[in-house]
N, C-alpha and C positions, 0 to 999 in steps of 0.2 A: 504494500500500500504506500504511494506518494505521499510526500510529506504535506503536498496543499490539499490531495484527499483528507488526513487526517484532523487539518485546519480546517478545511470546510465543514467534514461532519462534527468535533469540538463547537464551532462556531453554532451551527443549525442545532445542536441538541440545546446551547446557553438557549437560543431565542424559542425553543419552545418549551421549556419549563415555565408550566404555568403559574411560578410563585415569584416569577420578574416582571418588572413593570418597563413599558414602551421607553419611558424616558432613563430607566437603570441598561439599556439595550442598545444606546446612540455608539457607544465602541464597538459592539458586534455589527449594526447595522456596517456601518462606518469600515469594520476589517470583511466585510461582506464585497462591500462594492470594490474595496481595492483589489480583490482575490480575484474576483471573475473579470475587471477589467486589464488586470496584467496579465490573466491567463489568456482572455482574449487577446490580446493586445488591442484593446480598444483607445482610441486617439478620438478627436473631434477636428475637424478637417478643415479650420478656419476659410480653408480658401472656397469651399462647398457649403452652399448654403445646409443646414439641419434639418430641414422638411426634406433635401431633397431627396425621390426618391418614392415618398409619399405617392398611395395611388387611393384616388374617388370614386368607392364603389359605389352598388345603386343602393347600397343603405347606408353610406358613409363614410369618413375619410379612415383608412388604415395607413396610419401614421409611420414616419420613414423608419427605417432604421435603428439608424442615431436616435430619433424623439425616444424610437422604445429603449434601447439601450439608458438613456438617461434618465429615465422611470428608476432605475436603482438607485438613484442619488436623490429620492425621497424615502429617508429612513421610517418616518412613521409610516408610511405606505405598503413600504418592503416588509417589516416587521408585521403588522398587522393582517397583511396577508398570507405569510407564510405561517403565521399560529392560526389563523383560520381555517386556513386548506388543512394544515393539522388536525385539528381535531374534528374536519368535516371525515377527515379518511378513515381515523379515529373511530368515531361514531359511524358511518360504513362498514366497517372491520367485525366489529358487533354485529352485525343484521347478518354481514353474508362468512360465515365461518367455513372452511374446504376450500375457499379459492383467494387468489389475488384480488384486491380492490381493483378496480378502472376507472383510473380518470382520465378524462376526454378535457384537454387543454389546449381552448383556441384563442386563437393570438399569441403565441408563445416568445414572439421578439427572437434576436438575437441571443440573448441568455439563456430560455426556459427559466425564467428565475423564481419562480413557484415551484418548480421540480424537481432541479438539480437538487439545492438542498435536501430536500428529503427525502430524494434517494438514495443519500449516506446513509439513513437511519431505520429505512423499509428494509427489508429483502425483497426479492423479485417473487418470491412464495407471498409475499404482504400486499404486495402492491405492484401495479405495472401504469405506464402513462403512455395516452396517445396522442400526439403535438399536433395540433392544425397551426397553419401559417402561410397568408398570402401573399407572401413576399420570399422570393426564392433566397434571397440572399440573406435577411432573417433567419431560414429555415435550415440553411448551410451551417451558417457561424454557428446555431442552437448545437446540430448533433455532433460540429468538431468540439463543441466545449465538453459534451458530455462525453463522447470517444477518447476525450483526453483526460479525463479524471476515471477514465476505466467503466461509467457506468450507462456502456449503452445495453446491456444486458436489462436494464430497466424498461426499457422500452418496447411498447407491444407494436407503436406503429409511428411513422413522422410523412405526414402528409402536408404539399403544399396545396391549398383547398381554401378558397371562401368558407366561412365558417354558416355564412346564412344562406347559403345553400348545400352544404354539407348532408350527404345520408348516413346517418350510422348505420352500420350493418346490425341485421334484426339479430346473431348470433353475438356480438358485442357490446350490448347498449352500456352503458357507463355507470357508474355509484355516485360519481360527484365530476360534475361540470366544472370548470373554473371556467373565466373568462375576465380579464384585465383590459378592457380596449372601450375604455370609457375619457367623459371630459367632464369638467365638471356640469351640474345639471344636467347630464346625459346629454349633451349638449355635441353635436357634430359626428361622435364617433359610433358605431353600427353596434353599442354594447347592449340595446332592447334589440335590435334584431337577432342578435346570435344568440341570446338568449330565449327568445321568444321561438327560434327555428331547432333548437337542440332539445330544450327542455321537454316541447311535446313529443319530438321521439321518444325520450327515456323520463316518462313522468313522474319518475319516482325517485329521482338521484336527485341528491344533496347539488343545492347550487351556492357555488360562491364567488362573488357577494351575494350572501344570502336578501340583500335587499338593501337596495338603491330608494332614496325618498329625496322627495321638493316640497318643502315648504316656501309660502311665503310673511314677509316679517317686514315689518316699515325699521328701517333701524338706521339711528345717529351716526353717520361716518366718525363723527369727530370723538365719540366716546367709545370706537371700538377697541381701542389699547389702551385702555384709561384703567389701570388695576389700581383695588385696594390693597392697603398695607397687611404683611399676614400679622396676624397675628402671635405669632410664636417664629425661634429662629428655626431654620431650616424648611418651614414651609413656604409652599409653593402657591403667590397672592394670587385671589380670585380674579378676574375680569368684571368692570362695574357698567356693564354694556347699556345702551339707553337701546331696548328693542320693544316692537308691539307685536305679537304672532298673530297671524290671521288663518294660521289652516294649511294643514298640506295637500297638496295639488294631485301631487303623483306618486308611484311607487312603483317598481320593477323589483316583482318576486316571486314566487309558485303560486300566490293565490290571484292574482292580477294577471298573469301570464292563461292561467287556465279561463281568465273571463273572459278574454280577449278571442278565444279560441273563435269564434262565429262572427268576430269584426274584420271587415271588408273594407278598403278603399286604403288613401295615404296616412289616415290620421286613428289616433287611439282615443279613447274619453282621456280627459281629466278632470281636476273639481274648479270649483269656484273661490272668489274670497270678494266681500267686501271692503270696500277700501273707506276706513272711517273717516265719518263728518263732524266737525270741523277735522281737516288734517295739520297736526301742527308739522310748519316746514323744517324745523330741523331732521324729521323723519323721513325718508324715503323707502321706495319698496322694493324689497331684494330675495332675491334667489337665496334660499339655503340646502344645499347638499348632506344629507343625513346618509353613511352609509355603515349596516351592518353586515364586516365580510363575512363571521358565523360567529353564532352563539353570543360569546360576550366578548369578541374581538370586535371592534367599532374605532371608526374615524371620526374626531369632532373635528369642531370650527378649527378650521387653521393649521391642522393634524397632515393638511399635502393641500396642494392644488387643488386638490378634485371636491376638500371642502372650502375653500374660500367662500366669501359670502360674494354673491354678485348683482350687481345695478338689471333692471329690465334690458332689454332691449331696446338700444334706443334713446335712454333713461327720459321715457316720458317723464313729464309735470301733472298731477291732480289736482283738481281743489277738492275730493273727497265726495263722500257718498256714491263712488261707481263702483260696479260689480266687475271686476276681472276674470271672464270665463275661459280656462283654459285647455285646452288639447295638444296630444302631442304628435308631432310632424314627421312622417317615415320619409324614407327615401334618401337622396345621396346627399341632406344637405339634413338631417334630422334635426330638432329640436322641440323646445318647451313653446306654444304659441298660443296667445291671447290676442282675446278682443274686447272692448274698454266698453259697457254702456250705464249711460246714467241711469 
């Protein structure tokens, strides 16, 4: 066994012990990304632009590369997905006893980086992964990293495939889905549709993120990093945020995915929110991204990208009292969409 095999799997076992917290985990994140990107020899190509590369399919854009390759250099992200997918296989493991787990991993990047790691810690009798990835050069660099840490024995299959029109074989359907190929508010990238196209094949496997949510919230820019003092030394001061919640909109998850099953045309439902009268203007109305990847692994406010809080579209003006009816937008350009009526 190589010495960065041993690093790797040391590393992946610290980040799933479930008696470490995210923020005691920023040095394994941290010796994470440095490990897979020396072994890749991964560079950023100043003289190339980072999207490039990026192709626009008809549910959305899959992201270049590089953009997927730099998804490891959000620690809270990396961490909180790979203890998820843990105990999504975990809790799998249990139900199907006599065989390997299957996960069906689409969008896999450059890295596999939900897999590699925990295929140090599986055996191939525990677990096996099947990689979707439509991007050939992605799909290359994924199984030389694994071929070079010894563990392509893990592997039951590595296809380069759209993931939203992907058929699972009716003799392989999967235990747990993953899928990483989201933006924030679900916003641009085809993360509802490969979800939406996998899951009813196999409608009994574990998905992770176990559930993607939008709320919306009128909230104070100016008081979003405005913490209180802690109270005691060593702890970690609250946020004293000025926000109003008005109700979440959406959700992407096995119970929502199965409603949708008889919906036809570009657009999905979503909910409503009224927008309070008088509105006072220090408040505005924003996107908030709720996501749990499983179980009690969760991304809050500010935790990655993908939960920042975000302005409309647009960032209309209200004077209050209108109803914001929302739906959401399929196709090559997805997103969150409303329309304003008094």
């Amino acid at each position: 066994m190589n010495s960065d095999l041993d690093e790797l799997k040391t590393i992946t076992l610290e980040i799933v012990n479930p008696e470490r917290s995210l923020i005691d985990l920023i040095p394994q994140a941290t010796a994470l990304r440095d490990l897979f990107e020396r072994r890749a020899n991964f560079r950023i190509d100043h003289e190339r632009s980072i999207a490039a590369g990026e192709t626009r399919l008809s549910s959305g854009l899959a992201i270049s590369p590089t953009l997927a390759a730099m998804c490891l250099r959000e620690s809270f992200r990396t961490l909180a997905f790979i203890r998820g997918l843990n105990q999504a296989i975990n809790d799998a493991m249990a139900m199907r006893p006599g065989r390997p787990v299957r996960v069906l991993y689409a969008g896999c990047g450059p890295y596999a980086l939900l897999a590699v790691p925990l295929m140090t810690v599986f055996p191939r009798e525990q677990l096996v992964f099947t990689l979707l990835e439509v991007h050939p050069e992605s799909l290359d660099r994924a199984l030389t990293l694994i071929d070079s840490f010894g563990l392509a024995h893990c592997l039951d299959k590595a296809l380069c495939a759209d993931a939203t029109r992907y058929q699972i074989p009716a003799d392989s359907k999967p235990d747990v889905i993953v899928s990483e190929t989201m933006a924030v508010c679900l916003h641009n990238e085809p993360q509802v549709s490969i979800a939406r196209r996998l899951l009813v094949q196999a409608p009994d496997a574990r998905m992770v993120p176990q559930s993607v949510s939008v709320e919306v919230c009128l909230l104070n820019e100016a008081r979003e990093h405005v913490f209180m003092p802690a109270d005691h030394v060593g702890e970690i001061p609250l946020p004293e945020r000025d926000r109003i919640h008005l109700g979440k909109i959406f959700e992407l998850d096995a119970a929502s995915i199965r409603s949708w099953e008889n919906v036809e045309g570009g657009r999905l439902p979503a909910g409503s929110v009224k927008i309070p009268s008088p509105l006072e203007s220090r408040c505005q109305p924003h996107l908030l991204t709720r996501i749990i990847v499983y179980g009690k692994h969760c991304l809050q406010d500010y935790d990655c990208s993908l939960t920042a809080p975000q302005r409309l579209s647009g960032k209309p003006t209200f004077a209050g009292g209108e109803t914001l009816r929302f739906h959401y937008k399929l196709g090559p350009h997805p997103e969150l969409a409303y329309e304003a009526t008094s």
